[in-house]
Every structure is written in C-alpha cells, then in structure tokens.
C-alpha positions as CSV (number, residue, x, y, z in Angstrom):
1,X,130.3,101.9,64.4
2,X,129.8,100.1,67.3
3,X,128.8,96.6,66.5
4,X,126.6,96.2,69.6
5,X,124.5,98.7,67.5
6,X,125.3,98.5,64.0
7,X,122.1,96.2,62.9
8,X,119.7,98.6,64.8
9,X,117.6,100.1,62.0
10,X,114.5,101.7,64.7
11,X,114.7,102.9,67.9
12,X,111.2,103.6,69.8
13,X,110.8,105.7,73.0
14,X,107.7,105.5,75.0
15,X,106.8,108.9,76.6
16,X,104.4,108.0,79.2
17,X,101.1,107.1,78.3
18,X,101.8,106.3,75.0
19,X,102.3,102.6,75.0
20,X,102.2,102.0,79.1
21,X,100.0,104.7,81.0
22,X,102.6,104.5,84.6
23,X,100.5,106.9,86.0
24,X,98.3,104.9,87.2
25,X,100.8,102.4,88.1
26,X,102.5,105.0,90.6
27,X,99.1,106.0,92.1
28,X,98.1,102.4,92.8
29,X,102.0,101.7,94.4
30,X,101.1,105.1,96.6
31,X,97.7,103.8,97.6
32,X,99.2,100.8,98.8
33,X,102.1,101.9,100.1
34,X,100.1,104.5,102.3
35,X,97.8,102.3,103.6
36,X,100.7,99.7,104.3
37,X,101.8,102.7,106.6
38,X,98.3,103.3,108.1
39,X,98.1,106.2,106.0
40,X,95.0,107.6,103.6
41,X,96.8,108.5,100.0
42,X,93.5,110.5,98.5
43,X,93.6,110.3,94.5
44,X,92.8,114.1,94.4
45,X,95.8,115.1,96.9
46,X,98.1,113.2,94.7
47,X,97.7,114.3,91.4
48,X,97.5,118.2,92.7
49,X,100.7,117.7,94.1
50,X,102.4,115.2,91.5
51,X,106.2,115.7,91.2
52,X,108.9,113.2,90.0
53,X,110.1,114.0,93.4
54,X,108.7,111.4,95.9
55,X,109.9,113.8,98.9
56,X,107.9,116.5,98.0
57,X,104.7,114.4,97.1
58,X,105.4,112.8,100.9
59,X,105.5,116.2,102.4
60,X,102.5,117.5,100.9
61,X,100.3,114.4,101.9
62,X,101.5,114.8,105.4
63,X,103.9,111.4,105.9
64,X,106.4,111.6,108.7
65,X,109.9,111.9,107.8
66,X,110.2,108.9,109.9
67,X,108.2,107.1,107.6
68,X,110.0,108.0,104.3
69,X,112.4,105.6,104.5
70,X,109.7,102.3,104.7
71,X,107.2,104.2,102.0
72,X,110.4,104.2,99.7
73,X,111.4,100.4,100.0
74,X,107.7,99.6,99.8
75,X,106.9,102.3,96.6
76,X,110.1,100.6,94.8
77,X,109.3,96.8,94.9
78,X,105.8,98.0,94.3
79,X,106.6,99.7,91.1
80,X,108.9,97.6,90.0
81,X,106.3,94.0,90.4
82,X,103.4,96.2,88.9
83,X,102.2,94.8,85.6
84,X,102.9,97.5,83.0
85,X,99.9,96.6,80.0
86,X,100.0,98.5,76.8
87,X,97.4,100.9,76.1
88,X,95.1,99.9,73.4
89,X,94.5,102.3,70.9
C-alpha cells in the first residue's frame, strides 16, 4: 500500500452541484469576461449552448476568433479567484 494513502479511510467526490453549484460560477466568469471584451453574454444563449468546450460556446455567442485568446486568460483567473460556497441543503 502506498503510505501516502494508507490512513485514508473516505474518499468524497463532488459531482457538480452537489456541494459547490460551478455553474453559476462559469456563467458569472462569462458575463464578465464578455463584457470585459465589449461583448453581451445573454444567460439564455449560454446555457442552450453549454459545452465543456469553451470554443464552441465562443462560436455560438458570436466572439471573434481574435478575441479567444484574451476571453481565455480573463475566463481562467476569473474562475479560478471565484468564491466556490457550499450549497446548503
């Protein structure tokens, strides 16, 4: 056994929305992201085209390609300073 491991008697997984609801986190980093750009990110547009795959959610709201690049460096310090609170049950 590995004894990094050995005294680990519970392992939990959050599957999203569970514990932390992210969505809302990535639609609030989008929104601001957007409008950083001089873009509108409507709610509505976002989650009909929701994918895991930023590219394709940027293609359907109409950014530029030449503004990819920017939204991405924004969306990841955005997402990763946003305050992740547990949902209460």
């Amino acid at each position: 056994m590995d004894p990094r491991t050995e005294n680990v008697t519970t392992l939990l997984f959050d599957w999203d929305g569970t514990i932390v609801d992210s969505a809302q986190l990535g639609l609030t980093a989008f929104q601001k992201s957007f409008r950083s750009l001089g873009f509108e990110s409507p709610q509505a547009i976002y989650e009909a085209v929701y994918s895991p795959n930023w590219y394709s959610i940027y293609e359907a709201m109409g950014l530029p390609k030449e503004k990819w690049a920017p939204h991405d460096t924004f969306l990841k310090s955005e997402r990763g300073t946003a305050c992740r609170t547990p949902l209460q049950s």
